[in-house]
BALOBA-1460 file (C-alpha; in Angstrom, 3 decimals):
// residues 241
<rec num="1" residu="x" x="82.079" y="76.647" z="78.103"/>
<rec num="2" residu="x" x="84.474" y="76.878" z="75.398"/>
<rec num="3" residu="x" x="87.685" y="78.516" z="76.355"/>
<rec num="4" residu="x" x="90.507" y="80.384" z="74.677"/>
<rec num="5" residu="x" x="93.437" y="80.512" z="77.102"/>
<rec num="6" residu="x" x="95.608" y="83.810" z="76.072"/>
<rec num="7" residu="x" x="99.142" y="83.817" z="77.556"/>
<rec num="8" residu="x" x="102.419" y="84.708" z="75.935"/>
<rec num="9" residu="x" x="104.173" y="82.198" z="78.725"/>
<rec num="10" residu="x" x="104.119" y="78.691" z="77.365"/>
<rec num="11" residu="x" x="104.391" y="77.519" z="80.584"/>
<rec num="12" residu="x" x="101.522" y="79.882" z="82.020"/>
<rec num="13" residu="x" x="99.411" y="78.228" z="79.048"/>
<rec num="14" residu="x" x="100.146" y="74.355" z="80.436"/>
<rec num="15" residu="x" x="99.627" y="74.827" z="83.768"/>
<rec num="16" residu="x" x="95.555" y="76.778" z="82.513"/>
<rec num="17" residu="x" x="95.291" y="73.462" z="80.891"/>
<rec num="18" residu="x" x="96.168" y="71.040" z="83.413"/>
<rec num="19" residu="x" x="93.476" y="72.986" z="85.807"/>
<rec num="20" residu="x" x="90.438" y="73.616" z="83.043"/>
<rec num="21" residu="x" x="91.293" y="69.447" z="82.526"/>
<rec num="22" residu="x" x="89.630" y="69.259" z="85.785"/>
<rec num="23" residu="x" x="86.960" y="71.286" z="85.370"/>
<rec num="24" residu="x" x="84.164" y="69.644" z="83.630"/>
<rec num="25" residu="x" x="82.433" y="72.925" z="82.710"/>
<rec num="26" residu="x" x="85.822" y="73.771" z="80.736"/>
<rec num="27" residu="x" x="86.382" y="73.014" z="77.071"/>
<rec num="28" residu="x" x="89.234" y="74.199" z="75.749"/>
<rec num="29" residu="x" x="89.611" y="75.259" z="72.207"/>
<rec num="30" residu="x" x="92.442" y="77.006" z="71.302"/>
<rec num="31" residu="x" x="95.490" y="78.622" z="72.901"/>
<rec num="32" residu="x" x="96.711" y="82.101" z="71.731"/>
<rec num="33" residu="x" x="100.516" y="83.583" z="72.879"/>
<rec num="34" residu="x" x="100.168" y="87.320" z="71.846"/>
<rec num="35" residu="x" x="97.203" y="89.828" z="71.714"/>
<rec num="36" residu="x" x="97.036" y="89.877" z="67.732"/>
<rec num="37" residu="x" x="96.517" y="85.625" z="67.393"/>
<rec num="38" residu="x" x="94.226" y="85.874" z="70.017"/>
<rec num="39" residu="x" x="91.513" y="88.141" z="68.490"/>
<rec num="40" residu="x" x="91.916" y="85.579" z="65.282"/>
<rec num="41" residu="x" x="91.185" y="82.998" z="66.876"/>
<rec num="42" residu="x" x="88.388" y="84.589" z="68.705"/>
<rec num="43" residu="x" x="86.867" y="85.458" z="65.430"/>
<rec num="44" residu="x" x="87.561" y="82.084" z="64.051"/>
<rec num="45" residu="x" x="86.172" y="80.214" z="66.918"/>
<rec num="46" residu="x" x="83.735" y="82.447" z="68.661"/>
<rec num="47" residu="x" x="85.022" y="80.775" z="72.290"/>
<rec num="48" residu="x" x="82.469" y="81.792" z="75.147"/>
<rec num="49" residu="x" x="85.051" y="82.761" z="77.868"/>
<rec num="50" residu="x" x="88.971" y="84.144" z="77.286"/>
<rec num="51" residu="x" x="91.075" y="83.345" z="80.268"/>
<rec num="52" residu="x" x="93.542" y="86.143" z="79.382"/>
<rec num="53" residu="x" x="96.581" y="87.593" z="80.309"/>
<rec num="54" residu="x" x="97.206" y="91.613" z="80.689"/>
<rec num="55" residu="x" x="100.894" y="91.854" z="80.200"/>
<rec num="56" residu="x" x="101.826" y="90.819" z="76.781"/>
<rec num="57" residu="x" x="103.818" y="92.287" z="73.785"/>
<rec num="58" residu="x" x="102.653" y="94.932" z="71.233"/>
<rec num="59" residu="x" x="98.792" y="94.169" z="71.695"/>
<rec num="60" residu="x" x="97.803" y="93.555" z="75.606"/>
<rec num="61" residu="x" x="95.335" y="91.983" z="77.325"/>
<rec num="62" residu="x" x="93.354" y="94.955" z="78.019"/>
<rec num="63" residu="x" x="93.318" y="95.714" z="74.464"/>
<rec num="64" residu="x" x="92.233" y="92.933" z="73.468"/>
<rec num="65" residu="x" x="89.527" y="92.841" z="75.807"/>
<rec num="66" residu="x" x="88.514" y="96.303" z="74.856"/>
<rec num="67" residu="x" x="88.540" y="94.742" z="71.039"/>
<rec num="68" residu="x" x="86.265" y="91.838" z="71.437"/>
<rec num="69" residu="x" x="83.773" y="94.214" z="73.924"/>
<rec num="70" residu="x" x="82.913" y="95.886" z="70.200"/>
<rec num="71" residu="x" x="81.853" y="93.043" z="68.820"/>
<rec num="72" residu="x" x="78.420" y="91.517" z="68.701"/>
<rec num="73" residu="x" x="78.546" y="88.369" z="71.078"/>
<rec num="74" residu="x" x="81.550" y="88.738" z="72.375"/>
<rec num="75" residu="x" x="83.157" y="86.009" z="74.957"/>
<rec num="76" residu="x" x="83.220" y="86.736" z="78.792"/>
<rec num="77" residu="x" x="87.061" y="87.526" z="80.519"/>
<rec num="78" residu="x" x="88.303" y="86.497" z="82.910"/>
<rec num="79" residu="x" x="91.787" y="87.898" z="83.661"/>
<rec num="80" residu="x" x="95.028" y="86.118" z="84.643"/>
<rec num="81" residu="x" x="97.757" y="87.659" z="85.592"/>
<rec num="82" residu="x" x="100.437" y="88.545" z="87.452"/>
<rec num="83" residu="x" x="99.893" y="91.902" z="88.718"/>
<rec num="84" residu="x" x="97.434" y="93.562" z="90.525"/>
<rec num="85" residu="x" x="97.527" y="96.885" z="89.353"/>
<rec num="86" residu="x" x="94.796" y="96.356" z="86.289"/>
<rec num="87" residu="x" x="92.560" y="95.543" z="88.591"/>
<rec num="88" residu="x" x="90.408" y="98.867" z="88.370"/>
<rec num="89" residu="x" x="91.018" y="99.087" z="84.475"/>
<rec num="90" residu="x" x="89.849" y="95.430" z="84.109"/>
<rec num="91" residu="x" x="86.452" y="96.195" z="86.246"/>
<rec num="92" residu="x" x="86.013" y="99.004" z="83.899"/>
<rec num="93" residu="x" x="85.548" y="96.791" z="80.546"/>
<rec num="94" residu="x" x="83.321" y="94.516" z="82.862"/>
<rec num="95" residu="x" x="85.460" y="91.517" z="83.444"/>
<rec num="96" residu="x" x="84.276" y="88.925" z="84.825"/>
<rec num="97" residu="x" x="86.997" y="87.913" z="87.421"/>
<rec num="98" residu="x" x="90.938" y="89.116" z="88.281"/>
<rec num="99" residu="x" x="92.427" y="85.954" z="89.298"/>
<rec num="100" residu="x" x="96.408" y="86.230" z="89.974"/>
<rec num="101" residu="x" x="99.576" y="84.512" z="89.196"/>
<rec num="102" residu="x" x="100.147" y="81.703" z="90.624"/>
<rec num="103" residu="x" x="96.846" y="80.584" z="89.743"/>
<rec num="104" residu="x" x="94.970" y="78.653" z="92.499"/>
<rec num="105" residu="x" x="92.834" y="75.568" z="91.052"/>
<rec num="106" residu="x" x="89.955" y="76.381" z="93.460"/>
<rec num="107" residu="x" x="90.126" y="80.111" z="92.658"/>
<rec num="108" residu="x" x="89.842" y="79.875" z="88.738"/>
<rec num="109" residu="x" x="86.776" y="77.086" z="89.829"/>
<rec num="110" residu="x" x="85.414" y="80.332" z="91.241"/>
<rec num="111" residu="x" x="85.529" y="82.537" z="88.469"/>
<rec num="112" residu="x" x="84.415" y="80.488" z="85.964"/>
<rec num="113" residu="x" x="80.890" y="79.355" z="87.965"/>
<rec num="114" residu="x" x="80.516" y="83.196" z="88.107"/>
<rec num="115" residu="x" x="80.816" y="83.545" z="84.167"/>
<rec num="116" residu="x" x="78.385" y="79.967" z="84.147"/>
<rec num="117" residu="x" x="76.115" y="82.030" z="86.497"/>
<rec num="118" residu="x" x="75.918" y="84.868" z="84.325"/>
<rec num="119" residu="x" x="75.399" y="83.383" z="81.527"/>
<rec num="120" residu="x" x="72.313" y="81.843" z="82.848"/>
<rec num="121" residu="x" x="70.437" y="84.923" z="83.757"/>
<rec num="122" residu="x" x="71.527" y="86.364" z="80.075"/>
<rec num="123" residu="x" x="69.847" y="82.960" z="78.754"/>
<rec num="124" residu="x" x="66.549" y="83.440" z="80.789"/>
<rec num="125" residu="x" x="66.591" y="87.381" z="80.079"/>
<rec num="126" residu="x" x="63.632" y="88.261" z="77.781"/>
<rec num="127" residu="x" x="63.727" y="90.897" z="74.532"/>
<rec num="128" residu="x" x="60.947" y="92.049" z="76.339"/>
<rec num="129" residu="x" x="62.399" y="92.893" z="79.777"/>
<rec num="130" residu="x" x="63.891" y="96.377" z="79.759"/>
<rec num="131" residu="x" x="63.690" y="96.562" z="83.588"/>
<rec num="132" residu="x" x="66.416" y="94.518" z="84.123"/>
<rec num="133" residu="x" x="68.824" y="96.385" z="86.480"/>
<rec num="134" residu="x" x="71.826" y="95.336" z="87.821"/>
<rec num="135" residu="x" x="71.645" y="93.489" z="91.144"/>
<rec num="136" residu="x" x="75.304" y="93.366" z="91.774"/>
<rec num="137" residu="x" x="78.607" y="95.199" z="91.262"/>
<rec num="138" residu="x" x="81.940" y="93.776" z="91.159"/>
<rec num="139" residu="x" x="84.522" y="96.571" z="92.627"/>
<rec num="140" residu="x" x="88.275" y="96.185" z="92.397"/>
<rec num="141" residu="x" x="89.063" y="96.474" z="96.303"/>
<rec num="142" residu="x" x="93.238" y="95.792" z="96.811"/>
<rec num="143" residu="x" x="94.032" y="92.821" z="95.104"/>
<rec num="144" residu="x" x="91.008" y="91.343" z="94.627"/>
<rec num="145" residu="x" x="87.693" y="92.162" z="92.637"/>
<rec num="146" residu="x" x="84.764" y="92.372" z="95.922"/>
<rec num="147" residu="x" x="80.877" y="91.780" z="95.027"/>
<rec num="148" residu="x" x="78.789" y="94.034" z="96.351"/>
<rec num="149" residu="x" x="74.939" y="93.142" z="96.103"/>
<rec num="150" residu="x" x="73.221" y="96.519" z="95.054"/>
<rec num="151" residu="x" x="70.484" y="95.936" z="97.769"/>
<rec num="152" residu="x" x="73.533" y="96.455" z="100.165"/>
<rec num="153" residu="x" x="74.145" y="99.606" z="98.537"/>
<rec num="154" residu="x" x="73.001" y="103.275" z="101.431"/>
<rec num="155" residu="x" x="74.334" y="105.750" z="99.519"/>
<rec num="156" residu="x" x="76.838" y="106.341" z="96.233"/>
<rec num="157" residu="x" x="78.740" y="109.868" z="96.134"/>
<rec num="158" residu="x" x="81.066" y="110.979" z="93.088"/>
<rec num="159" residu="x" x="84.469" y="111.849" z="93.577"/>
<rec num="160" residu="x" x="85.918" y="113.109" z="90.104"/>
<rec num="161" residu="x" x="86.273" y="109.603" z="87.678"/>
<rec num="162" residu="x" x="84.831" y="107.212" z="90.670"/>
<rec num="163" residu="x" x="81.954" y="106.681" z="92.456"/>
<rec num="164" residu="x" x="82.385" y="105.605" z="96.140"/>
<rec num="165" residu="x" x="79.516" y="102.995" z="97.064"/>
<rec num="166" residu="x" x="78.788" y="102.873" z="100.890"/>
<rec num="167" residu="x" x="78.715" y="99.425" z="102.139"/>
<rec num="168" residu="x" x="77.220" y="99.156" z="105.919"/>
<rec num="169" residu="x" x="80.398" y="101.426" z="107.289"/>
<rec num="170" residu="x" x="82.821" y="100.553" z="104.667"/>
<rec num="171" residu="x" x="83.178" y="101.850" z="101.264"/>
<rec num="172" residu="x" x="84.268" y="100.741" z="97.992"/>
<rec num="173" residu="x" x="85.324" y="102.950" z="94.538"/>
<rec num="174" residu="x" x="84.081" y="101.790" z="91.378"/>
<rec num="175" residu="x" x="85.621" y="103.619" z="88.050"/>
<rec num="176" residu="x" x="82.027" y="104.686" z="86.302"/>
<rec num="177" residu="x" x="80.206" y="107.834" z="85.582"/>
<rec num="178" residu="x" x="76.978" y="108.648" z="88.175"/>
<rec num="179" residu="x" x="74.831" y="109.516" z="85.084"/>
<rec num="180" residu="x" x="75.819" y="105.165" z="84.053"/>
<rec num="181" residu="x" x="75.369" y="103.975" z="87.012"/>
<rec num="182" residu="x" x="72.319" y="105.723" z="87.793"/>
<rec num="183" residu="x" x="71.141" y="103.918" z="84.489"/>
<rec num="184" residu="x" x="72.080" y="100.504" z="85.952"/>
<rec num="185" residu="x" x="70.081" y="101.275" z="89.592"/>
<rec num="186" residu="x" x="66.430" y="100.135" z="89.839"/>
<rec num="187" residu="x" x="64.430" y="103.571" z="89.947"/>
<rec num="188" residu="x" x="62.092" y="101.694" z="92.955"/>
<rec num="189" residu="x" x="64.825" y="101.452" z="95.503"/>
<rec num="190" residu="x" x="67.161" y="104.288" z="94.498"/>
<rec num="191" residu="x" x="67.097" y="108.127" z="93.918"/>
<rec num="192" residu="x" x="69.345" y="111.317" z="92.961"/>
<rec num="193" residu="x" x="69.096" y="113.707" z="94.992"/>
<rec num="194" residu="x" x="72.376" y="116.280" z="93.703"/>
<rec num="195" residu="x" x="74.086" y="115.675" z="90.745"/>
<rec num="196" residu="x" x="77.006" y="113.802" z="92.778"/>
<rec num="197" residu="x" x="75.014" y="111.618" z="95.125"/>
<rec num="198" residu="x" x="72.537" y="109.136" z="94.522"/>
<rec num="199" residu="x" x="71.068" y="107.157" z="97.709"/>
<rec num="200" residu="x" x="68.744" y="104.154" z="98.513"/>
<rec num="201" residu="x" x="64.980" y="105.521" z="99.062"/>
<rec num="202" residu="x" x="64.572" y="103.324" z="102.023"/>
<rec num="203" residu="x" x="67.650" y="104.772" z="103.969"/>
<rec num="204" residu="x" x="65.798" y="108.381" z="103.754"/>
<rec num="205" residu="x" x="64.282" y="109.196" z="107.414"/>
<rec num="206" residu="x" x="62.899" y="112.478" z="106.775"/>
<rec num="207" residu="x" x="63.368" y="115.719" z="104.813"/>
<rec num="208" residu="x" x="63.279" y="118.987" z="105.372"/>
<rec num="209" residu="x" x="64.611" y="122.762" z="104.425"/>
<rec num="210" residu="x" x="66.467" y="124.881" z="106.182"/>
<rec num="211" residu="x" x="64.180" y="127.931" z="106.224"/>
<rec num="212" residu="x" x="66.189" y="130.011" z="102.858"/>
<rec num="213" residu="x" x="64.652" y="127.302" z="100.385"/>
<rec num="214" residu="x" x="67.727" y="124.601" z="100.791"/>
<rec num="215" residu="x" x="66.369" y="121.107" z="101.542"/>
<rec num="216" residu="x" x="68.486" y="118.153" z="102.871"/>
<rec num="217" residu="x" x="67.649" y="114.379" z="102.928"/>
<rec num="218" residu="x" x="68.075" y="113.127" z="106.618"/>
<rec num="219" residu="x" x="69.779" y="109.626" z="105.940"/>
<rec num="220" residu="x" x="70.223" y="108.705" z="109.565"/>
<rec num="221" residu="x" x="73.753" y="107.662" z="110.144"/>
<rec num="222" residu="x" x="74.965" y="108.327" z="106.987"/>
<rec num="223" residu="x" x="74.097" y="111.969" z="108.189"/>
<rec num="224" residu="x" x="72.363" y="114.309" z="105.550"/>
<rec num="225" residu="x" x="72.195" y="114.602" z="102.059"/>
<rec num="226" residu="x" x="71.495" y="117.911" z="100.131"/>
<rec num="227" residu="x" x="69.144" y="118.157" z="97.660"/>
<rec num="228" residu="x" x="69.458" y="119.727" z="94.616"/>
<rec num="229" residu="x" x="67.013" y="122.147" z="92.836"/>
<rec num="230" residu="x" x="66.880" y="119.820" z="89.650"/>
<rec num="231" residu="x" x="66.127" y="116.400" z="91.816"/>
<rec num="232" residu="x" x="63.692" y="118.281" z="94.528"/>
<rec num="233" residu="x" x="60.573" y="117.485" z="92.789"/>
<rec num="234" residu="x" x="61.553" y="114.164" z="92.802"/>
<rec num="235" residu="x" x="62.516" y="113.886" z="96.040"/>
<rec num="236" residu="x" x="59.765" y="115.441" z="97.142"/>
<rec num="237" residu="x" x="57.488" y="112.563" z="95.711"/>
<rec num="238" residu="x" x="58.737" y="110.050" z="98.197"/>
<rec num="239" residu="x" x="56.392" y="111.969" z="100.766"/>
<rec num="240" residu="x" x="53.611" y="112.058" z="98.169"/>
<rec num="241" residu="x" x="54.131" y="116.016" z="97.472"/>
């Protein structure tokens, strides 16, 4: 992959080099030290992947990942940096990776197969397929970005600018908006049932109303679900009515 390393540390730059040396799947092209050079060059050399750092002067990282995500084509990201605190804003403009300061070889190995990997499925995608939903979610989760298959996925309530995905027990927030990532759920194996909660069809056990025209979806463990008026119908249709 061809590589535009984005640091305004010279000696954050060398030590990226030494490790994407290593890598046979690396190429690098070009070095940028500030947010401004690096969209140039990024323009110049249309690089596939940006191993970029947040904190920089006048134009940042995340601006400049924000940028290039207008463009037609533009390169994947992987962030490197020092602090852990962009984590959330980084997941939001769909990096691929957070990888801290100091940078681990093995670790930046790891994020870049994950950009190679995507960029396979994008190569064997079809104009034709417009079913193609997303099969996994990468949530910012302390100091780390977590992947979370969807088909691991019981239930996903909203709570103001987040959505909280249910995990088996544990639970993960993810900054997005329920009516987006209701887009990005395969219709099949998930349904709305109230304009906050959206849950996996096969978790639903039973439903059933409470007498005064209120109906709940009986999710088991994850306890019950009510239904609202504008998703009834469609709930409904699970049990063929």
């Amino acid at each position: 992959m061809r590589t535009l390393i984005v640091d305004d540390e010279p000696l954050a730059i060398e030590r990226l080099q030494l490790i994407c040396a290593r890598e046979p799947m690396i190429e690098v092209i070009g070095t940028a030290s500030d947010g401004a050079a690096a969209l140039r060059l990024a323009e110049a050399l249309k690089p596939d992947l940006l191993l970029l750092d947040i904190a920089m002067p006048e134009l940042d990282g995340i601006g400049v990942a924000r940028a290039l995500a207008r463009q037609s084509g533009a390169p994947a990201i992987i962030f490197v940096t020092a602090f852990d605190s962009f984590a959330v804003e980084a997941f939001d403009i769909e990096a691929v990776d957070y990888v801290l300061k100091p940078v681990a070889p093995d670790r930046l190995v790891r994020a870049v197969k994950r950009v190679a990997e995507r960029r396979g499925v994008a190569r064997e995608a079809t104009p034709e397929d417009d079913t193609h939903f997303a099969t996994e979610f990468w949530v910012p989760h302390r100091a780390e970005l977590v992947r979370i298959a969807a088909d691991d996925i019981d239930r996903i309530d909203a709570e103001r600018d987040y959505m909280r995905l249910h995990v088996g027990g544990r639970s993960f927030l993810l900054h997005q908006t329920i009516a987006s990532l209701e887009a990005r759920l395969d219709p099949n194996r998930f349904i709305r049932l109230h304009r906050s909660t959206i849950v996996r069809r096969d978790r639903i056990a039973r439903l059933r109303h409470d007498g005064c025209g209120v109906w709940f979806a009986d999710m088991g463990d994850e306890g019950e679900v009510r239904i609202g008026r504008t998703y009834l119908a469609a709930a409904k249709s699970i049990a063929g009515r």
